[in-house]
VEXZAMAR-260673 format. One line per 8 residues: their letters; for each residue x, y, z negated of C-alpha. Coordinates in steps of 0.1 Angstrom, whole numbers, plus 5000, padded with zeros to 4 digits. Layout:
// VEXZAMAR-260673
a	X,Y,Z ~ ...
//
This chain:
// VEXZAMAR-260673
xxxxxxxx	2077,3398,0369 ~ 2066,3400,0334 ~ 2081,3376,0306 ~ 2075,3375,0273 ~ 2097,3353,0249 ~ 2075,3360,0216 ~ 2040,3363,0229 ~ 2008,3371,0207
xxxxxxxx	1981,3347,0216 ~ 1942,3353,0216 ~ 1925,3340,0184 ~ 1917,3303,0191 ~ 1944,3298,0215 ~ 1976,3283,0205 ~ 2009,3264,0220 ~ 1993,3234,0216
xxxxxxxx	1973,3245,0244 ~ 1999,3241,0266 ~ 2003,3215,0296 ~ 2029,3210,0321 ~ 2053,3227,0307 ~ 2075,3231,0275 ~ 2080,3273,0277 ~ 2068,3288,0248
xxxxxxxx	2071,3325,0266 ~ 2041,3339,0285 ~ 2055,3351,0321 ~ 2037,3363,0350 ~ 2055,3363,0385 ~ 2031,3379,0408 ~ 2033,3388,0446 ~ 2015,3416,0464
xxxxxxxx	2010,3426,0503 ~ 1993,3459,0514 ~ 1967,3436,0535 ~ 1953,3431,0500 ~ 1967,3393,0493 ~ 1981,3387,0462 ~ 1994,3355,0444 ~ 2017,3343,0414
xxxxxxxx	2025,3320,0389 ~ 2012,3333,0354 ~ 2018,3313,0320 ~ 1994,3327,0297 ~ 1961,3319,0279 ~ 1934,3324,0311 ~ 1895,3311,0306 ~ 1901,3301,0341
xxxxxxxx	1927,3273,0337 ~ 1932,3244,0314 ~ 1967,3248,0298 ~ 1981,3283,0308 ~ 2000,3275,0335 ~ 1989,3282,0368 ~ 1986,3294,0406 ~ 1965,3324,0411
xxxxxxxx	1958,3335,0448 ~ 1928,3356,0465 ~ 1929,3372,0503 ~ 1916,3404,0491 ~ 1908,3423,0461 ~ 1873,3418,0465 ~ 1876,3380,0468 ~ 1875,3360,0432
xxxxxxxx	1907,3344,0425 ~ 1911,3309,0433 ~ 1933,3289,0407 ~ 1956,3257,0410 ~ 1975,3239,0377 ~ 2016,3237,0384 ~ 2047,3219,0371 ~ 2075,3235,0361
xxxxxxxx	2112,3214,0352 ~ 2129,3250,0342 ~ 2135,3258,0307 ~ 2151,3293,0312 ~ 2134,3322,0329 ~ 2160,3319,0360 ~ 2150,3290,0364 ~ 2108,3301,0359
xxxxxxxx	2116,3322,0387 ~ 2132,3299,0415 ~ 2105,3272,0408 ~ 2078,3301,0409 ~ 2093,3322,0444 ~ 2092,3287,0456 ~ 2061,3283,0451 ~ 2048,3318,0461
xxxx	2069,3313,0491 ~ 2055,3279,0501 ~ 2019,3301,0505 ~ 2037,3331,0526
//
């Protein structure tokens, strides 16, 4: 896990770019298996998603990431990370 209260954004991307969420940190909650699957729930400027917050997952590190938009009701990072093991844990 990764959080970052104060994060520095690219230039051109702001919190106003923001969707389904109120956080203002950047966070990355990431799961890994020595098959070669991996999978988290990142909140951070990606050209892949619309509004930061997402669900990342691929079979293998070969394989292009496929992405899916979350919710998340948490305000505080305990929170962050129930909703996002949940979430990860829901795929396992």
């Amino acid at each position: 896990m990764t959080w970052q209260p104060n994060p520095q954004l690219p230039p051109g991307t702001s919190l106003d770019d923001r969707r389904r969420t109120a956080l203002t940190s950047n966070f990355k909650i990431h799961y890994s298996e020595s098959s070669g699957f991996d999978c988290g729930v990142h909140l951070e400027p990606n050209p892949h998603v619309d509004g930061h917050l997402h669900y990342q997952e691929r079979a293998a590190p070969s394989d292009e990431y496929d992405y899916d938009d979350v919710s998340l009701a948490a305000t505080a990072p305990v929170g962050v990370l129930w909703e996002a093991l949940e979430r990860i844990a829901d795929r396992l």
